[in-house]
Residue, then its C-alpha position, 0 to 999 in steps of 0.5 A: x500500500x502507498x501513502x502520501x505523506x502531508x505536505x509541510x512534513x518531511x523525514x523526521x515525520x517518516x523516522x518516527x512512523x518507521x520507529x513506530x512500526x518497528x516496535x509494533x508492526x513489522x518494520x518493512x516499508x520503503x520510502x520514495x521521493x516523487x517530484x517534491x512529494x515523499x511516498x511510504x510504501x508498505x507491504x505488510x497488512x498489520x502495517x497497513x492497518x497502523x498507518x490508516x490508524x495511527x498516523x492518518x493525520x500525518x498520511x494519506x493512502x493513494x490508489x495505486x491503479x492507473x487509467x487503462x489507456x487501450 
C-alpha cells in the first residue's frame, strides 16, 4: 500500500512512523521521493492497518491503479 505523506512534513515525520512500526508492526516499508512529494510504501497488512490508524493525520493512502489507456 502507498501513502502520501502531508505536505509541510518531511523525514523526521517518516523516522518516527518507521520507529513506530518497528516496535509494533513489522518494520518493512520503503520510502520514495516523487517530484517534491515523499511516498511510504508498505507491504505488510498489520502495517497497513497502523498507518490508516495511527498516523492518518500525518498520511494519506493513494490508489495505486492507473487509467487503462487501450
Amino acid at each position: 500500500m502507498k501513502f502520501l505523506l502531508h505536505q509541510g512534513l518531511g523525514y523526521s515525520t517518516i523516522h518516527q512512523i518507521g520507529n513506530y512500526l518497528r516496535r509494533y508492526g513489522s518494520g518493512r516499508r520503503w520510502i520514495e521521493r516523487y517530484r517534491g512529494d515523499i511516498f511510504m510504501f508498505v507491504s505488510d497488512q498489520a502495517d497497513e492497518r497502523i498507518l490508516r490508524k495511527e498516523f492518518s493525520d500525518l498520511l494519506d493512502a493513494v490508489n495505486d491503479t492507473e487509467p487503462d489507456e487501450t
